[in-house]
C-alpha positions in Angstrom: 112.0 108.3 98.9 113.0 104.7 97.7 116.4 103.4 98.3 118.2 104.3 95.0 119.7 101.5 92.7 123.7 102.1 92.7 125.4 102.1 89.8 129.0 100.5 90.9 129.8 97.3 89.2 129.6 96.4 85.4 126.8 93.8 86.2 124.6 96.7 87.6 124.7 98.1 84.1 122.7 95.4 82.8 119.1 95.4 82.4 118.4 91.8 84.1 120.3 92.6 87.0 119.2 96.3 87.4 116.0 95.2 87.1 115.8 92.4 89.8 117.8 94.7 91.9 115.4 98.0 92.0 112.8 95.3 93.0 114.6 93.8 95.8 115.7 97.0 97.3 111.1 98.2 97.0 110.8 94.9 98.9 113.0 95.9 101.6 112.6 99.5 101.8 108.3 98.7 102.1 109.8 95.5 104.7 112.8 97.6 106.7 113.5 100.7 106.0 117.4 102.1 105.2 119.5 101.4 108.2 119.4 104.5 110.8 122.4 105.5 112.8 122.3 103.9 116.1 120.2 100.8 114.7 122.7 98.5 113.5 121.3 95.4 111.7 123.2 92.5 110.0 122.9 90.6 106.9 123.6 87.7 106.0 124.0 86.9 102.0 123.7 83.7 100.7 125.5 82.9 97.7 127.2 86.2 97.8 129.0 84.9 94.7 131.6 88.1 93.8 129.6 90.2 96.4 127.3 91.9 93.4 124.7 92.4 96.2 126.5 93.7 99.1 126.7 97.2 98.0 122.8 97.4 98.0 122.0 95.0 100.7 124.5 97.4 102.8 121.8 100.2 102.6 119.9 98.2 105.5 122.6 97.1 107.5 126.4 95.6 108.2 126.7 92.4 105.3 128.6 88.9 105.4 128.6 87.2 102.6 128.8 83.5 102.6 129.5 81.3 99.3 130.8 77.4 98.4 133.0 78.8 95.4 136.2 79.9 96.4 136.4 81.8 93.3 133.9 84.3 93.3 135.3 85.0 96.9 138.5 86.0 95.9 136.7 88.6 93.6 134.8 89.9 96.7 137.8 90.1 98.8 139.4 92.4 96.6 136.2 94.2 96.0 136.6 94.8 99.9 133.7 92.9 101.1 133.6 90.6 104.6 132.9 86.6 102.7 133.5 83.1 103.9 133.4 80.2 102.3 130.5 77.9 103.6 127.5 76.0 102.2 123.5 77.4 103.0 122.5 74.6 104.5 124.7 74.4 107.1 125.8 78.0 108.2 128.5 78.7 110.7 126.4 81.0 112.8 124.7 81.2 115.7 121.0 81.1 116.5 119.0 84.3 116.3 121.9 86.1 114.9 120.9 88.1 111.5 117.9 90.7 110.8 118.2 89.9 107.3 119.1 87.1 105.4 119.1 87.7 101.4 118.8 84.1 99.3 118.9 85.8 95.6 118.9 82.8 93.0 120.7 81.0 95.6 118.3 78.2 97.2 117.7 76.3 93.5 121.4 75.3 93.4 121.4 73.7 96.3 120.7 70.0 96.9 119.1 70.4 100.4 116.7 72.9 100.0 114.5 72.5 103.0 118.1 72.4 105.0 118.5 75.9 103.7 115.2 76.8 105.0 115.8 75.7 107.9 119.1 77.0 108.4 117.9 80.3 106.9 115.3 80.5 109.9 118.0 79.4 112.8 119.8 82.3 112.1 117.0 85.0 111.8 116.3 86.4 115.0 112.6 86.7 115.8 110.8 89.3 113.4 113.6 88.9 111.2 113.0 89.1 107.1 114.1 86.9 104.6 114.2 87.6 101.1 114.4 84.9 98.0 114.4 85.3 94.4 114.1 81.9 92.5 113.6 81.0 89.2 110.0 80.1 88.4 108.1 76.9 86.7 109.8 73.7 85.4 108.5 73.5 82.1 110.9 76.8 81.4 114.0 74.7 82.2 116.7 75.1 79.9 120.4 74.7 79.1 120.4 78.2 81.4 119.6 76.5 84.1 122.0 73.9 83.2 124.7 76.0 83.3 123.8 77.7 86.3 124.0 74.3 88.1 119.7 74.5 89.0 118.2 71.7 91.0 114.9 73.0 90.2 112.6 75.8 89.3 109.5 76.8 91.6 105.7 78.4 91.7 104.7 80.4 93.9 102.6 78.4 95.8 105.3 75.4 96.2 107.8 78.2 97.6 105.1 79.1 100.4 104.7 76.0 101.5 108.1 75.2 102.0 109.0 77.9 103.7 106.0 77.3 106.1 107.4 73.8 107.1 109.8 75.8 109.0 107.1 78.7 110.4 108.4 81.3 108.1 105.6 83.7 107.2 105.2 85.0 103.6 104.6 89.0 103.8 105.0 89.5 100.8 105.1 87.7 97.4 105.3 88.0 93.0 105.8 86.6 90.3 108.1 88.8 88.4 109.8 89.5 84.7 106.1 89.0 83.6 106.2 91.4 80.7 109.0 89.4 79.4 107.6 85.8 80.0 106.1 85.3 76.7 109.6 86.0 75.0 111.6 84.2 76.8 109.2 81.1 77.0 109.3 81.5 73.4 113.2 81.4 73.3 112.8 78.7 75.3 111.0 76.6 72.6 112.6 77.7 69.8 116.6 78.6 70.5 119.2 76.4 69.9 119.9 74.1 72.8 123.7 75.0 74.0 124.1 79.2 73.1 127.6 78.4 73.9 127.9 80.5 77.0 130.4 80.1 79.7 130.1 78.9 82.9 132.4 77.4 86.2 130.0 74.5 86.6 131.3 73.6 83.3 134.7 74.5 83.4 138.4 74.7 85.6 139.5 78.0 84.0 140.1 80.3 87.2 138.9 83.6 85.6 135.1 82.3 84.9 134.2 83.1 88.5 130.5 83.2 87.6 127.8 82.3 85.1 128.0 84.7 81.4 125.2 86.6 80.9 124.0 87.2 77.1 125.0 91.0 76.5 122.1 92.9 75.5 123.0 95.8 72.6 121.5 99.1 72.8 119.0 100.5 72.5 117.5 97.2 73.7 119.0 97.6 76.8 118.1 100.7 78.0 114.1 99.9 76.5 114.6 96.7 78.9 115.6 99.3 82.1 112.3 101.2 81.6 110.2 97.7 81.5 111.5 96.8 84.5 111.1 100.1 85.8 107.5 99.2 85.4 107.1 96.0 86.4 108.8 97.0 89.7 105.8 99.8 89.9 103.7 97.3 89.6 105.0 94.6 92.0 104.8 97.8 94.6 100.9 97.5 94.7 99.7 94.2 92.9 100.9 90.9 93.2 101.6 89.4 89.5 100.3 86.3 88.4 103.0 84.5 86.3 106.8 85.5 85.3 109.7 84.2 84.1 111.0 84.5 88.4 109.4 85.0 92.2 110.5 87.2 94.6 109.1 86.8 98.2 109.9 88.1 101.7 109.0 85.8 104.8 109.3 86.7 108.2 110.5 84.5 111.2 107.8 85.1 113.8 
């Protein structure tokens, strides 16, 4: 039986999120397994943010969360989740130390990419997973990624081979949000500029702990749960050949 998506904070109500979320968790369930009693296993999240992830990563194993932005920390604290500040590319852990390291639209914001890789493979013990989401192709930048703070957008091909600079071994890998790429390169085109959205790159105000994302009315919504539903059935036995993001899990051999 797959690993079922929780429904516990507000952002796991929307479809985006939900979405990328039941994906990741058939990636890992296909790649791990749940965590059994007497097997303990620990995570280590990167850009844990407000800790939106740890209550599904946690299905595999004991989670740190690690993140730059004090604010978003604060959030987590309170949320009850185990964060430190720190940067990806230079993580205050030993060698060979996690079985899992989650990089979910993390690795783009940061300068020092291949640092992160190599960091990210320091700290995996041997036969350890890795998994990435990342936003996908340049020619979709946009004020979102602006906003977000993006260095850069990748293909699928350009991921692999930078993770196998630092012998990390794709297992598996997709494109993904592929039913929704030819809307949202549209929107791309053809939406004004600046949508006015909020974001603490762009701002001081301590209660914007993380990037707005556009609410999506119903029934829109709940039609854009069952797409994702089915893209995610998909992912499970094909790999998809373009999307609006790629997900990938690499192993440290």
């Amino acid at each position: 039986m797959a690993t079922p998506v929780l429904t516990v904070l507000e952002e796991d109500k929307h479809a985006w999120f939900a979405g990328r979320t039941r994906l990741i968790l058939k990636f890992l369930d296909a790649e791990m397994g749940p965590s059994q009693p007497g097997e303990p296993r620990k995570i280590l999240d990167i850009g844990s943010g407000a800790g939106n992830m740890a209550h599904h990563l946690a299905h595999y194993g004991q989670v740190v969360g690690i993140d730059y932005n004090p604010r978003p920390l604060a959030v987590a604290q309170q949320r009850g989740l185990q964060v430190l500040q720190g940067v990806g590319d230079r993580l205050p852990f030993p060698d060979n130390e996690f079985d899992l390291v989650a990089l979910l639209d993390t690795v783009e914001h940061i300068p020092d990419e291949l640092g992160v890789f190599q960091e990210c493979t320091r700290v995996l013990k041997p036969g350890g997973r890795l998994i990435i989401t990342v936003p996908a192709f340049m020619w979709l930048w946009s004020y979102n990624d602006e906003i977000n703070d993006h260095e850069r957008r990748y293909t699928a091909s350009e991921l692999q081979q930078k993770l196998a600079l630092y012998g990390l071994c794709v297992r598996r890998m997709s494109y993904n949000n592929f039913f929704l790429f030819p809307a949202v390169a549209a929107v791309r085109f053809l939406r004004p500029y600046n949508p006015g959205l909020e974001s603490p790159h762009l701002t001081d105000a301590d209660d914007v702990y993380q990037v707005e994302m556009e609410a999506i009315p119903e029934p829109v919504n709940t039609i854009l749960h069952g797409i994702y539903w089915l893209e995610a059935e998909l992912i499970e036995r094909i790999r998809l050949p373009f999307g609006v993001s790629i997900i990938c899990v690499a192993e440290k051999p």
